[in-house]
C-alpha positions in Angstrom: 0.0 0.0 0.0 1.2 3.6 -1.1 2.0 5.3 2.4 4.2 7.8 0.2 2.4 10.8 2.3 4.3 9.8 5.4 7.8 10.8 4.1 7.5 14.8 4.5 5.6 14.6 7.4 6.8 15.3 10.6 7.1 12.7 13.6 5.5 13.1 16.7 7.1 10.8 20.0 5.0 10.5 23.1 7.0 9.3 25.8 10.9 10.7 27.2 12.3 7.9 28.2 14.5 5.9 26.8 12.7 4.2 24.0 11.2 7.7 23.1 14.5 9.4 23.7 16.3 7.2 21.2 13.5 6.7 18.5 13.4 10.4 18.7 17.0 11.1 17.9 17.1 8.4 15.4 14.6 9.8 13.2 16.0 13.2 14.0 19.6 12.2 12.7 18.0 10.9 9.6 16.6 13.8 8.9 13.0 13.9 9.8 11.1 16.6 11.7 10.5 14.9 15.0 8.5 16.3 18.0 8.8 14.8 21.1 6.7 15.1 24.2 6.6 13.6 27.7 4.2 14.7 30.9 4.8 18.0 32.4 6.0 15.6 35.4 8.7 14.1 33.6 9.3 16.8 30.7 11.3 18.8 33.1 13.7 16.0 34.3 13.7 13.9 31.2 14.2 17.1 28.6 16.8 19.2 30.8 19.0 21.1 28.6 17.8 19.7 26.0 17.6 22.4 23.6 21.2 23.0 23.9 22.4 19.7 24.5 20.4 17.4 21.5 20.2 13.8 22.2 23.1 11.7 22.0 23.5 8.5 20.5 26.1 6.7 22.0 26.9 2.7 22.8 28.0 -0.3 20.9 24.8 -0.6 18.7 25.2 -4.4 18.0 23.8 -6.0 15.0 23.9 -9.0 12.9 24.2 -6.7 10.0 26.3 -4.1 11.4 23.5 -1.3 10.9 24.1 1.9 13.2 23.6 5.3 13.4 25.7 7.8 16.2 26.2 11.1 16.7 23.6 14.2 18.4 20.5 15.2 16.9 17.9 18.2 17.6 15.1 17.7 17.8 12.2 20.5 16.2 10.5 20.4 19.5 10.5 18.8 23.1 7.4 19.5 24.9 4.7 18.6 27.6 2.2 20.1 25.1 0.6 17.6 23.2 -1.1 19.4 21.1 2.0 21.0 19.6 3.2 17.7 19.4 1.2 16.3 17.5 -0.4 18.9 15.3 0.0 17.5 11.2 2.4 14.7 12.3 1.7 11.8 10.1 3.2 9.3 12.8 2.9 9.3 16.6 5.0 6.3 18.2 3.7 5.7 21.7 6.9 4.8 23.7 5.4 4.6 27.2 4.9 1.9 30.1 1.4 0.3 29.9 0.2 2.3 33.2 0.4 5.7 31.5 -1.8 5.0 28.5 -5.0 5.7 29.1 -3.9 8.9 30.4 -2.2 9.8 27.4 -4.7 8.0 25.0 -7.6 10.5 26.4 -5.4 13.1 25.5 -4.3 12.0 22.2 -7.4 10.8 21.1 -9.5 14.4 21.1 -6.2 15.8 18.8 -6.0 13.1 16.2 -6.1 13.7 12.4 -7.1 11.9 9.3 -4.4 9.6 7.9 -2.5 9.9 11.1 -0.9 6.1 11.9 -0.5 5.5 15.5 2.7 2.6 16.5 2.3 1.4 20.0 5.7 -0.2 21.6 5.6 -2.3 23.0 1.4 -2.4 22.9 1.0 -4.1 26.3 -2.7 -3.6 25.7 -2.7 -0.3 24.3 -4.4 -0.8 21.2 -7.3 -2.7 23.0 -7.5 0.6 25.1 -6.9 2.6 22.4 -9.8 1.3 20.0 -11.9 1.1 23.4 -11.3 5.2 24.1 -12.1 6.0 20.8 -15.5 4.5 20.8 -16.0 6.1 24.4 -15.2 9.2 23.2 -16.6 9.0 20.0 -13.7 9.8 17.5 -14.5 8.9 13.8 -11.0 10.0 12.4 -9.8 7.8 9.9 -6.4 6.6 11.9 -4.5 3.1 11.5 -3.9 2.2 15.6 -0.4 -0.7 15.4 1.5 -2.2 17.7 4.9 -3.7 18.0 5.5 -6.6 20.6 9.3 -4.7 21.7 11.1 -1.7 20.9 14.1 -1.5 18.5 16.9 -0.8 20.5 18.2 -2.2 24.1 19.0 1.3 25.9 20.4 3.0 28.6 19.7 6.4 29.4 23.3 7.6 30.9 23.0 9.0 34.7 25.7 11.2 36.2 25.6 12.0 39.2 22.6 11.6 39.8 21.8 13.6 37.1 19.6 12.3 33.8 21.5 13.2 30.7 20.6 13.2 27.2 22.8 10.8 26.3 21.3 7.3 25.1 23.5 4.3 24.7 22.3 1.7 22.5 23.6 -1.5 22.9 21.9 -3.3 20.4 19.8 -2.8 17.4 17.3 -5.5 16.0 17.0 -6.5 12.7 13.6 -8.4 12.7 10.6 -7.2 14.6 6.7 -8.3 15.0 3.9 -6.0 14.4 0.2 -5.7 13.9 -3.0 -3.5 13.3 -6.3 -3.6 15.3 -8.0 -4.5 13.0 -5.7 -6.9 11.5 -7.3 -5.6 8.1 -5.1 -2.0 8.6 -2.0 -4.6 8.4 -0.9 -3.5 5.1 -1.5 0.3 6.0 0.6 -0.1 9.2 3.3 -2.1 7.7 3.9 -0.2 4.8 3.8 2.9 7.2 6.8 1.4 9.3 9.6 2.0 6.5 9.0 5.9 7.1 10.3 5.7 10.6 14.5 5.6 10.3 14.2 4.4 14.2 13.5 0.8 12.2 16.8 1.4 10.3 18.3 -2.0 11.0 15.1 -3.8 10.4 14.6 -2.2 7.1 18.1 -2.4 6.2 17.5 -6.4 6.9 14.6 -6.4 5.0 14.2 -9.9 2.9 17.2 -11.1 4.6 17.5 -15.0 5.7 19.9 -16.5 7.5 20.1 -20.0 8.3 21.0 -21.2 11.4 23.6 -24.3 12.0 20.5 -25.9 12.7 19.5 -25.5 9.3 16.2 -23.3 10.4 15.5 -20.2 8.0 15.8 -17.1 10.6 13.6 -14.1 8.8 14.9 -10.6 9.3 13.0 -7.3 8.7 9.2 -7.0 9.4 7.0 -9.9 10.7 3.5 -9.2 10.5 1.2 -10.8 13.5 -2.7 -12.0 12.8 -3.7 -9.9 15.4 -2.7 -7.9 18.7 -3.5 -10.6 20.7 -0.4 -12.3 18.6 1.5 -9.3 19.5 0.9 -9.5 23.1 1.2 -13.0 23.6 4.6 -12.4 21.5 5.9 -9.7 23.9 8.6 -12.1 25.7 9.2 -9.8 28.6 6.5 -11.7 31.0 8.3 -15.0 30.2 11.9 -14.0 30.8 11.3 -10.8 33.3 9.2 -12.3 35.6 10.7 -16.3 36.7 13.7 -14.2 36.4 13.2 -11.6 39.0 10.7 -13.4 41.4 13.0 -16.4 41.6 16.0 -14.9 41.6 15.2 -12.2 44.1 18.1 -13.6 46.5 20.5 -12.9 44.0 19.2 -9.8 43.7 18.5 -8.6 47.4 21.9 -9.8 48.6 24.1 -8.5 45.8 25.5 -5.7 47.8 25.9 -7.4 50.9 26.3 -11.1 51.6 27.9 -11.4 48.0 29.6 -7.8 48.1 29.3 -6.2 45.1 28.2 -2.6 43.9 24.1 -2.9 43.9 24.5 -0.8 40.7 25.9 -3.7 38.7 23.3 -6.1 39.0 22.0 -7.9 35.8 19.2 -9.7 35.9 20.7 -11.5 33.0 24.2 -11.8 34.0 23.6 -12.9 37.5 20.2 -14.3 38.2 19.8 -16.2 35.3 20.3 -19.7 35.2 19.5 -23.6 33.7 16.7 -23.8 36.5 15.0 -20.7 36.3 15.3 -21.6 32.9 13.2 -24.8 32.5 10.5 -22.7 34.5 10.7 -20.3 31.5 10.4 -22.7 29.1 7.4 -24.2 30.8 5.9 -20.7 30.7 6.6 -20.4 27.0 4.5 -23.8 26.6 1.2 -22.6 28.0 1.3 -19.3 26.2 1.8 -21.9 23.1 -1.1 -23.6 24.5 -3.1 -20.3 25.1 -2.1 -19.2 20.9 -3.5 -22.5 19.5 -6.6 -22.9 21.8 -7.2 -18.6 20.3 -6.0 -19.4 16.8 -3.4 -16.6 17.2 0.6 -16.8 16.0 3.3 -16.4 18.0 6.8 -15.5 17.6 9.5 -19.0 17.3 10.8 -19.2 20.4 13.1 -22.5 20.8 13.6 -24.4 24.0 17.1 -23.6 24.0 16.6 -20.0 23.8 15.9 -19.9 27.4 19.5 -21.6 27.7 21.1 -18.8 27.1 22.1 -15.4 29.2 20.8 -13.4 26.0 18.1 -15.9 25.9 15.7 -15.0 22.4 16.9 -11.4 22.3 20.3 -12.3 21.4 18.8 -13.6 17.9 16.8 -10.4 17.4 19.9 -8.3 16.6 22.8 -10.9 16.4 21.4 -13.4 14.4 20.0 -17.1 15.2 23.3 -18.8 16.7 23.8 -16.2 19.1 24.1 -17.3 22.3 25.9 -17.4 25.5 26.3 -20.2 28.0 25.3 -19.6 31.8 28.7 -20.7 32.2 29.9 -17.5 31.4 29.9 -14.0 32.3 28.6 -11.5 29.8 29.3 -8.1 30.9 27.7 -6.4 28.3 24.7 -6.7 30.7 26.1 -5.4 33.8 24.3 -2.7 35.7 20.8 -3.5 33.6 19.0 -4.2 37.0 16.1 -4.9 37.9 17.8 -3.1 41.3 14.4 -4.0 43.4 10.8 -5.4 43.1 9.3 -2.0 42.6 10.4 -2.5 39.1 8.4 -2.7 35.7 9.6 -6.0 34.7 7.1 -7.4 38.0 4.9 -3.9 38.4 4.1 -4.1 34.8 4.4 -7.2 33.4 2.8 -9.0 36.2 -0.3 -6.8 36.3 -0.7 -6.5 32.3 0.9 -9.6 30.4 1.3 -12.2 33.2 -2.5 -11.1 34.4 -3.8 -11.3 30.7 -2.6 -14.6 30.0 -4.0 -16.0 33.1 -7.7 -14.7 32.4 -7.4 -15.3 28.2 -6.6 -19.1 30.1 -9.7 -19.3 31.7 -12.0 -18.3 28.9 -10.3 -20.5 26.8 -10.0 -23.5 29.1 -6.2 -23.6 28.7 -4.9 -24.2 31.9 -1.8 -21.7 33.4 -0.4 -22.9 36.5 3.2 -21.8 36.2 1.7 -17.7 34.8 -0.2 -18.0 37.7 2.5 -19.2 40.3 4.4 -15.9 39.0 1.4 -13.9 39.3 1.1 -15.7 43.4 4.7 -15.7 44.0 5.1 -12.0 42.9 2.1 -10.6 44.8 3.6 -12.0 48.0 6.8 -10.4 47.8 5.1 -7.3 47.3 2.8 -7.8 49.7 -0.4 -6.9 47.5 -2.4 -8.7 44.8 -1.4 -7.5 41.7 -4.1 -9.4 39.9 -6.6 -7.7 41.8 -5.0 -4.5 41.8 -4.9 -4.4 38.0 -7.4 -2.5 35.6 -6.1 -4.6 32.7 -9.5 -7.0 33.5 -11.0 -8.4 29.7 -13.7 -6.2 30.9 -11.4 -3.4 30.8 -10.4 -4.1 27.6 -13.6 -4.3 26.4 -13.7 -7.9 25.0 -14.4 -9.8 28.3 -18.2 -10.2 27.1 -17.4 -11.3 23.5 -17.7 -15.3 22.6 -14.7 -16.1 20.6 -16.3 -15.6 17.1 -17.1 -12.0 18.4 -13.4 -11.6 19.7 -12.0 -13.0 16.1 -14.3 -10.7 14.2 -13.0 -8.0 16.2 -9.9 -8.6 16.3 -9.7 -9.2 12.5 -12.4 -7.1 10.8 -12.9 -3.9 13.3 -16.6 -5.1 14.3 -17.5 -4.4 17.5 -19.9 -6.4 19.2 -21.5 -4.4 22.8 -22.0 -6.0 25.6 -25.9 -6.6 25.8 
């Protein structure tokens, strides 16, 4: 589909920190018009200086393909005023954690445009809510809503002294990532709209690439599109490796800087916690979300059992290629300082809440049983010392679908019909 209208237009990010940082300055080095905002609570933190300073792109940027991009951008403008932001853009990324969208969606929502395409990262629910907000608030604009199930880049956002720079250091850069419209019919809108956003460089640079691994298994680069969102969310591997990881290797974690004396600001989730047995729990995860796809006639991303072998576990093959790997029996530095540094931390206070607690009701109405999701979803609450299924908004109700049999969902999901609840 001919999305040529996208090129001149400028880009609009909502969200300043560190996905939104870096997808801002990426498009901005390439030369695009890009307008980034954040809420007036963060804006004044997150865009200090930055006027004068740009945003820096700094780090090792690894990638199969060698794809970077380096050096300080400005950016047109960096706001908390969202209409300014996203006045004519033709694309507005959404580059925030799941709790902030609805907040930002009622915002967004009263602003938007005709032929404006809307990229969620990752969507974490957010084009559920999205679509659900729009018919609340009754918006008719003609707007493609997408999601992708990660964002492009591993990134740090340098700290000195305490102090939030506008420095970004990319580690790595993918070259294959998954997306998908709601309704799946947009798919070729949203796609083809996905090539005018440089912060996809490496993937579109690995466009109709295959490798094959020693395995002899064909490893696509470059776009993948899902059959729906629920594909997308489902695909969204952070509940399968954040979660085991941090709930049961919390002693790892809690002790780091003193029974095992080392500097609290070098954990890794990754380089330390991680190991074979929290492992096989992950992979036993992975098999009821594989359950939970067929039983919904959804896709899902190829995730191997040996990928959860590995301290880079699947994400080493999304920007190094499908033989990328490295043993538990050694240490990988390049992860060092990553965190999570506590259990206040989105990787329980988000993806228990949203993708753990969405698996675990899509379980019930399908009859696909979830024991070890909802172990996580057990063992996590009790650390924290609340329920964080019950505490959660991200209900199928919520979402709007919770009344819907699973033709209604399909047709939904697929074809944009909405069915009420009666």
């Amino acid at each position: 589909m001919d999305m040529s209208y996208l090129k001149d237009m400028p880009i609009a990010v909502l969200g300043g920190g560190a996905v939104g940082k870096t997808m801002a300055a990426d498009c901005a080095l390439a030369g695009k018009e890009v307008r980034i905002w954040d809420q007036p609570r963060f804006a004044k933190t997150n865009f200090l200086n930055i006027e004068k300073t740009g945003i820096t792109l700094s780090g090792n940027q690894f990638s199969f393909f060698g794809y970077t991009r380096k050096g300080t951008a400005k950016v047109a403008l960096a706001t908390d005023d969202m209409a300014k932001a996203v006045k004519g853009a033709g694309i507005i990324i959404v580059a925030t954690v799941a709790i902030a969208h609805e907040g930002i969606f009622r915002e967004l929502i009263p602003l938007l445009e005709d032929g404006q395409v809307i990229h969620i990262l990752p969507d974490n629910c957010g084009t559920l809510v999205f679509r659900k907000l729009m018919r609340e608030l009754k918006c008719t604009k003609k707007v493609i809503v997408g999601s992708w199930y990660t964002a492009p880049y591993g990134i740090r956002v340098v700290k000195r002294g305490g102090v939030t720079t506008n420095e970004c250091k990319v580690e790595d850069r993918i070259t294959t990532i998954r997306g998908c419209a709601l309704p799946t019919k947009d798919n070729e809108a949203f796609m083809a709209s996905a090539y005018y956003i440089p912060a996809f460089g490496a993937i579109i640079d690995a466009e109709g690439e295959v490798t094959i691994s020693k395995k002899g298994e064909e490893f696509h680069h470059g776009f993948v599109t899902g059959n729906t969102v629920m594909d997308i969310n489902l695909s969204n591997v952070n509940p399968v490796i954040h979660v085991p990881g941090t709930v049961l290797a919390v002693s790892t974690m809690q002790n780091f800087d003193t029974v095992l004396g080392q500097e609290k600001k070098n954990y890794s989730l990754y380089g330390f916690g991680a190991c074979p047995a929290i492992a096989e729990v992950q992979a036993a995860f992975w098999e009821e979300e594989k359950a939970l796809a067929k039983a919904m006639s959804i896709d899902l991303c190829t995730v191997n059992y040996e990928d959860f072998f590995s301290r880079t576990t699947m994400y080493g093959k999304e920007y190094m290629g499908p033989d990328f790997a490295v043993p538990y029996e050694e240490k990988y530095e390049n992860f060092f300082g990553d965190g999570p540094f506590d259990l206040e931390n989105r990787y329980i206070t988000e993806d228990v809440p949203v993708g753990c607690y969405l698996m675990s009701q899509l379980g019930k109405k399908y009859n696909v049983p979830t024991p070890i999701i909802d172990s996580m979803i057990l063992l996590a609450s009790t650390m924290l010392k609340r329920d964080l299924a019950a505490g959660s908004k991200y209900t199928l109700d919520y979402l709007d679908i919770g009344h819907m049999t699973d033709a209604q969902l399909q047709k939904y999901l697929r074809e944009g019909e909405f069915t009420p609840k009666a």
